[in-house]
ROSE-4610 file (N, C-alpha, C; in Angstrom, 1 decimal, always signed):
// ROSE-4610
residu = [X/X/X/X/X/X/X/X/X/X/X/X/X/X/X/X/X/X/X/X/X/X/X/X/X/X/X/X/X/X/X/X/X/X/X/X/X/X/X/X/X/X/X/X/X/X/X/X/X/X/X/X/X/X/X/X/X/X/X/X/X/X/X/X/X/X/X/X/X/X/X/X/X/X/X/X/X/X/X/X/X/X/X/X/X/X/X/X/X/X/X/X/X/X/X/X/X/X/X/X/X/X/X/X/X/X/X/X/X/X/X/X/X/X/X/X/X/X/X/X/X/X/X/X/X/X/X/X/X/X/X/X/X/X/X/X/X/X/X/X/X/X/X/X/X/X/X/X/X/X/X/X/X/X/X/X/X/X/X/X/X/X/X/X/X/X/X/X/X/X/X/X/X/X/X/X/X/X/X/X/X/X/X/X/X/X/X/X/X/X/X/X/X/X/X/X/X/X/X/X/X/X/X/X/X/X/X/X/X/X/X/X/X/X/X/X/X/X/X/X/X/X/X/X/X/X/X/X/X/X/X/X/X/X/X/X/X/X/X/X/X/X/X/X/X/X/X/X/X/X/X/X/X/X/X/X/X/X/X/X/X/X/X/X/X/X/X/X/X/X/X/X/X/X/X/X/X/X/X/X/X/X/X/X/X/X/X/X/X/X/X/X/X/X/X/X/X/X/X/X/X/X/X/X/X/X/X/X/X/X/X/X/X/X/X/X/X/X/X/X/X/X/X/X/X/X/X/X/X/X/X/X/X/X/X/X/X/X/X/X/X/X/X/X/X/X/X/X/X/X/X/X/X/X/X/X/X/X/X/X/X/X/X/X/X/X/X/X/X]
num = [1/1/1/2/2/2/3/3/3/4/4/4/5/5/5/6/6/6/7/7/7/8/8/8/9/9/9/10/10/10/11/11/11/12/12/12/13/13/13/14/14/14/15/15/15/16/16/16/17/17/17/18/18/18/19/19/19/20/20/20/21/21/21/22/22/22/23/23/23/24/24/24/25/25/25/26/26/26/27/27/27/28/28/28/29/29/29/30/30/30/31/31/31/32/32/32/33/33/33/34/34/34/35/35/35/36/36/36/37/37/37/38/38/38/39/39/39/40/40/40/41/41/41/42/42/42/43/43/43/44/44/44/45/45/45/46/46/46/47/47/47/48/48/48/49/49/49/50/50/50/51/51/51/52/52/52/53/53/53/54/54/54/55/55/55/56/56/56/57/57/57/58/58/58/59/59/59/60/60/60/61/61/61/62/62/62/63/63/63/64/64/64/65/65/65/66/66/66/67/67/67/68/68/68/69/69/69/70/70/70/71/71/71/72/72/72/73/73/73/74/74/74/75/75/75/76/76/76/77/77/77/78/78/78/79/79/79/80/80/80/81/81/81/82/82/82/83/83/83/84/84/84/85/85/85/86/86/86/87/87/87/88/88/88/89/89/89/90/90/90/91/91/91/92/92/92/93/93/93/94/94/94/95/95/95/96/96/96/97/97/97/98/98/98/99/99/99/100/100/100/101/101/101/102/102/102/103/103/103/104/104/104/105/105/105/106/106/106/107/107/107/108/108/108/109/109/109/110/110/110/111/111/111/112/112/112/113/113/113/114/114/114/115/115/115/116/116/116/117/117/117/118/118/118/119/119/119/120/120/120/121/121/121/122/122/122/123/123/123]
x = [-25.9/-26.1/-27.5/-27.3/-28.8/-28.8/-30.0/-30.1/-31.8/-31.5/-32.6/-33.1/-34.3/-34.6/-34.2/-34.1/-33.7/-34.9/-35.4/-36.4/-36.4/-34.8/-34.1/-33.2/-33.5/-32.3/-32.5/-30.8/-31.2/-30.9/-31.3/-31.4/-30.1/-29.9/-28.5/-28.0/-26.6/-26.0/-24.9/-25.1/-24.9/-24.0/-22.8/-22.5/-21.6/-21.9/-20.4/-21.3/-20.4/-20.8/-20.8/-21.4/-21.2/-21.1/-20.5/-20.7/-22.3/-23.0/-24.1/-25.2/-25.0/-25.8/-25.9/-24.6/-24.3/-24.5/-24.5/-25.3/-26.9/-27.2/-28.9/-29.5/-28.8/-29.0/-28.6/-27.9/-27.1/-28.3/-28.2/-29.8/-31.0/-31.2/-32.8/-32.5/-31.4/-31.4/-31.4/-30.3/-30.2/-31.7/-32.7/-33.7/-34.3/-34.6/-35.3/-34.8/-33.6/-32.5/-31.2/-31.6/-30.5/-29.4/-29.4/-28.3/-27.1/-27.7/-26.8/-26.1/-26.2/-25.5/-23.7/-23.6/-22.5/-21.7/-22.6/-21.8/-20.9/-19.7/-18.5/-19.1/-18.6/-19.1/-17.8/-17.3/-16.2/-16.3/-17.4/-17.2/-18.7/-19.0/-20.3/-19.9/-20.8/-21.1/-22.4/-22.4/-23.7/-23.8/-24.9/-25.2/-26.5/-26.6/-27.9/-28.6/-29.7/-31.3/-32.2/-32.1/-32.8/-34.7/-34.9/-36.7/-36.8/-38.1/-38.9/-39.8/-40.1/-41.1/-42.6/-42.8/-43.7/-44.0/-42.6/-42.1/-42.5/-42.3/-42.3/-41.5/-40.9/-39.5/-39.5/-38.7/-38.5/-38.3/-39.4/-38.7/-39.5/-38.4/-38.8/-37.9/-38.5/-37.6/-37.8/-36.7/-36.6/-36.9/-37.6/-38.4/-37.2/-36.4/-35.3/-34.2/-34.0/-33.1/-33.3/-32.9/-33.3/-32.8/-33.5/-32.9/-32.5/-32.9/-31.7/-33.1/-33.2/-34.0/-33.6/-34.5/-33.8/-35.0/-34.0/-35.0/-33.5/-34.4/-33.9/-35.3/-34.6/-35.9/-36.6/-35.6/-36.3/-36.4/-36.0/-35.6/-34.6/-34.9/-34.3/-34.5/-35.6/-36.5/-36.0/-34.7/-33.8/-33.4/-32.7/-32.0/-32.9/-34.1/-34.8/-35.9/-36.0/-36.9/-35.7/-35.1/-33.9/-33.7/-34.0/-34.2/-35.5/-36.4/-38.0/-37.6/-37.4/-37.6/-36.5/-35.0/-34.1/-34.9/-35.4/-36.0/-37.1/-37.7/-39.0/-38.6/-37.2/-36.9/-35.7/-35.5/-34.5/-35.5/-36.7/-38.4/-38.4/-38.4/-38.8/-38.0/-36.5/-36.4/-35.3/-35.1/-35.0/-36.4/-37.4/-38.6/-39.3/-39.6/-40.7/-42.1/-41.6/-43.0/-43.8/-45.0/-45.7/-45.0/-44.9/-44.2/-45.7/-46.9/-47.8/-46.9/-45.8/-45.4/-44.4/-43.6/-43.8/-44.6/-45.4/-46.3/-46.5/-46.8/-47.2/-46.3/-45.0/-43.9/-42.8/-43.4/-42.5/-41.9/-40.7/-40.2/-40.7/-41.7/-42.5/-43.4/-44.1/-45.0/-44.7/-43.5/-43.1/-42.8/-42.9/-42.6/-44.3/-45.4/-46.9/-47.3/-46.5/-47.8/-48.8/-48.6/-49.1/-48.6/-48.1/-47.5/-48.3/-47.7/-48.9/-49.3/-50.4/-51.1/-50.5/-50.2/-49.7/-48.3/-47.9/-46.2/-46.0/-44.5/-44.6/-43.5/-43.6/-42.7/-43.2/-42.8/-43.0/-43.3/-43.9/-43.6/-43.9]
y = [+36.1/+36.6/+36.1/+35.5/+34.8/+34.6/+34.3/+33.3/+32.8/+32.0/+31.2/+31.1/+31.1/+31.4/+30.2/+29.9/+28.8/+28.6/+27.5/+27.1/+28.1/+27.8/+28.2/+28.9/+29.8/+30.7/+31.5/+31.2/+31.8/+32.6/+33.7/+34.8/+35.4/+36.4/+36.9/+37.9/+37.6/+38.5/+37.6/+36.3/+35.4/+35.9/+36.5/+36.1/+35.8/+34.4/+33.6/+32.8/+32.6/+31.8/+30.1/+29.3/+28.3/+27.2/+25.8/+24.7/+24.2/+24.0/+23.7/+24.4/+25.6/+26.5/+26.5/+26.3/+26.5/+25.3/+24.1/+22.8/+23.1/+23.7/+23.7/+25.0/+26.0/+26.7/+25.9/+25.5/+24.6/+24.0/+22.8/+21.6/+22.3/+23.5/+24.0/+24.9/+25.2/+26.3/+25.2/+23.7/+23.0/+22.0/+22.1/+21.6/+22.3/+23.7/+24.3/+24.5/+24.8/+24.9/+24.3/+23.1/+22.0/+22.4/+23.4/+23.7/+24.3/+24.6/+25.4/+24.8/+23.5/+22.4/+22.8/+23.3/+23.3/+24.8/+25.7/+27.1/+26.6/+27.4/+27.0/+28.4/+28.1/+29.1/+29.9/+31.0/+32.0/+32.1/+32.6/+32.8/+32.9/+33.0/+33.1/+34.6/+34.8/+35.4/+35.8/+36.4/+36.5/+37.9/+38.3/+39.5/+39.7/+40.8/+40.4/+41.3/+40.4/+40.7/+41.2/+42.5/+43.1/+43.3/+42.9/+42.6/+43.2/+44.3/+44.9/+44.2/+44.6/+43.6/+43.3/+44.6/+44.3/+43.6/+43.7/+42.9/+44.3/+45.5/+46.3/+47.5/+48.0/+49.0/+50.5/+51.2/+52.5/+53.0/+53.9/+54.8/+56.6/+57.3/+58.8/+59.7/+60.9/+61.5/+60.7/+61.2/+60.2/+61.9/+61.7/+62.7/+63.3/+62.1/+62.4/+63.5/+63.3/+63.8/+64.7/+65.9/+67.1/+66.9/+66.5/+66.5/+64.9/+64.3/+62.6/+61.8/+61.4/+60.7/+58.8/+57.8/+56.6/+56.0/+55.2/+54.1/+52.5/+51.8/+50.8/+49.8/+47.9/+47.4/+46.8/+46.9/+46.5/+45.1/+44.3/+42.9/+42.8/+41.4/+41.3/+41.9/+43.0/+43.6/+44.9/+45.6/+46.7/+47.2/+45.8/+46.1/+46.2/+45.5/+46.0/+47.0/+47.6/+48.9/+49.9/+49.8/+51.0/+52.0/+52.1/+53.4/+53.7/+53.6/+54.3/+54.9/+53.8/+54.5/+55.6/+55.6/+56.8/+57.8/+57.3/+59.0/+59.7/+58.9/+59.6/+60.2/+60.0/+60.3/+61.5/+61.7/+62.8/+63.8/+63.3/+64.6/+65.0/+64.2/+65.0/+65.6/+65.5/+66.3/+67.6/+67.5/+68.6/+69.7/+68.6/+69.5/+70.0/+69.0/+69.2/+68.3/+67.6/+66.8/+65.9/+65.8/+65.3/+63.4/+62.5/+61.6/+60.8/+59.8/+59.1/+58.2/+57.5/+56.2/+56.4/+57.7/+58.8/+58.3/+58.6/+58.4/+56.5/+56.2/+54.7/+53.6/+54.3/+53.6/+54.1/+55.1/+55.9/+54.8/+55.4/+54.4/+54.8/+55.7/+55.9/+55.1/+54.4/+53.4/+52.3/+52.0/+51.1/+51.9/+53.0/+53.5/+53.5/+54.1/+54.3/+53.3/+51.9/+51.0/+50.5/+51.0/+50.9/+50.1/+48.6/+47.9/+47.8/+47.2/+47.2/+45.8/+46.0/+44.6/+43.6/+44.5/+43.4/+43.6/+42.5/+42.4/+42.5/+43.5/+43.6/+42.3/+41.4/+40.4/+39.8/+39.8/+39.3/+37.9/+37.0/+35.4/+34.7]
z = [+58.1/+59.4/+59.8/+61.0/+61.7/+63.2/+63.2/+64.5/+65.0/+65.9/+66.3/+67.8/+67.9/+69.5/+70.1/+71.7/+72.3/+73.4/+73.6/+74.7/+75.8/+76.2/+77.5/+77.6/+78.1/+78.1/+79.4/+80.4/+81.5/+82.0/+82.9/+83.1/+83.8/+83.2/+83.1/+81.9/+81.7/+80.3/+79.6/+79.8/+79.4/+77.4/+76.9/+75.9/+75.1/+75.5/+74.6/+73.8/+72.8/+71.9/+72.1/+71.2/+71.7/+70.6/+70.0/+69.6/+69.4/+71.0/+70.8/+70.2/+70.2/+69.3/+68.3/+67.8/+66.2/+65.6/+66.1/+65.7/+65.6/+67.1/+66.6/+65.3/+65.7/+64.7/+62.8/+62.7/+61.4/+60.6/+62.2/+61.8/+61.1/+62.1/+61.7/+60.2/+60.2/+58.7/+57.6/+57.8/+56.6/+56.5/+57.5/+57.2/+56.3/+56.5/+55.4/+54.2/+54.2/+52.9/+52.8/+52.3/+52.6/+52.0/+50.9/+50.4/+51.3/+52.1/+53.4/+53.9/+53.8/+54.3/+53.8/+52.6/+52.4/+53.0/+53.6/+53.8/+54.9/+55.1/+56.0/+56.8/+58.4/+59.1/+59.3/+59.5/+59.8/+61.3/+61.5/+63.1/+63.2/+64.7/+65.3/+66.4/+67.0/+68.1/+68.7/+69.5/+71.0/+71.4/+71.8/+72.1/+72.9/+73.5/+74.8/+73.4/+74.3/+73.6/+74.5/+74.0/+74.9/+74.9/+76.0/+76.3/+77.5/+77.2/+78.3/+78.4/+79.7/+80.2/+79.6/+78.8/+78.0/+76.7/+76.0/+75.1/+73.8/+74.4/+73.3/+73.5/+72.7/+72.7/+73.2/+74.3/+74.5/+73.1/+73.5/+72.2/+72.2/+72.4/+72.8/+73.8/+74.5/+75.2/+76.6/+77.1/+78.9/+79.7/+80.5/+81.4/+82.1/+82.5/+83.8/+83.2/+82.0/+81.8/+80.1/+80.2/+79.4/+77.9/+76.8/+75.5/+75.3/+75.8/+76.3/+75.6/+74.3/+73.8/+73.5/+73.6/+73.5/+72.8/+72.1/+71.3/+71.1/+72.4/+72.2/+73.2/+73.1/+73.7/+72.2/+71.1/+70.1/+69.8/+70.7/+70.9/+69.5/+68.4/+67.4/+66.0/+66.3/+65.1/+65.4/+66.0/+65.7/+64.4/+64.2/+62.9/+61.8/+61.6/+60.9/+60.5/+62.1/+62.5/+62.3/+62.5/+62.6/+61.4/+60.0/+59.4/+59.3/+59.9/+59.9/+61.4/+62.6/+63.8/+64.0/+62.9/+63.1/+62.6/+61.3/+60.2/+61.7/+62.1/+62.9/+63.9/+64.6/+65.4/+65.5/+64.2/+63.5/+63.2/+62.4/+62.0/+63.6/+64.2/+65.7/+66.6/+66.5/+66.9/+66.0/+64.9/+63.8/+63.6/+63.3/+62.6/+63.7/+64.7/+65.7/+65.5/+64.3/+64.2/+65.5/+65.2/+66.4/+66.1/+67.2/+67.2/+68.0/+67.9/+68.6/+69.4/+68.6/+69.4/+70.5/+70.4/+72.0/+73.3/+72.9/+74.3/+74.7/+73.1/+73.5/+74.5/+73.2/+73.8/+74.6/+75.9/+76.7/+77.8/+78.2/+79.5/+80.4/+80.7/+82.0/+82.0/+81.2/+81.6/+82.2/+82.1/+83.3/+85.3/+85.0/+86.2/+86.5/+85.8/+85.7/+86.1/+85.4/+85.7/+84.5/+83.3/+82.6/+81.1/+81.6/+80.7/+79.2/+78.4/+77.2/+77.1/+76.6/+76.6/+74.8/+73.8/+72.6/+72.7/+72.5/+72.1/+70.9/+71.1/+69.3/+68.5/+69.5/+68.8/+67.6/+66.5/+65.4/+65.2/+64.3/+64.4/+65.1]
């Protein structure tokens, strides 16, 4: 399971899969690990990637609506944030623990005005 960013990619919800992808993606894997050259592919597929505008992830309660907490916006680093940001998000609202990235990363700062200045994109 993989994938690879593209120059261009245009704006929309664009997700089908494609031939040309799976060439560029192929090239760039068996360059690094030629051996890959021999894996047979089963299938592919596509999925929106989700990016706030700040390039960093909701995550906490939504003001608008009572008990209604979200954590998404994690672009491709979900699947790998996803059992720290579930546990902290289960401590908070089981235990009541205090949560900092609450506030940092609330979806009101897009309504505020108050984008963040580091992206948490990785690489």
């Amino acid at each position: 399971m993989g994938g690879i960013g593209q120059s261009y990619v245009p704006e929309g919800l664009d997700q089908a899969s494609s031939y040309s992808f799976l060439g560029k993606y192929a090239r760039s894997l068996t360059r690094l690990c030629p051996v890959l050259g021999e894996v047979k592919v089963l299938r592919q597929w596509a999925g929106c990637y989700d990016l706030t505008p700040d390039q960093n992830p909701i995550f906490g309660p939504v003001d608008e609506v009572d008990q209604f907490y979200q954590a998404s916006g994690f672009m491709g680093h979900g699947f790998m944030m996803a059992p720290i940001v579930g546990k902290r998000m289960a401590e908070h609202i089981a235990k009541g623990t205090d949560e900092p990235l609450f506030d940092k990363w609330a979806l009101r700062r897009f309504r505020e005005g108050r984008l963040l200045s580091e992206g948490m994109i990785i690489g």
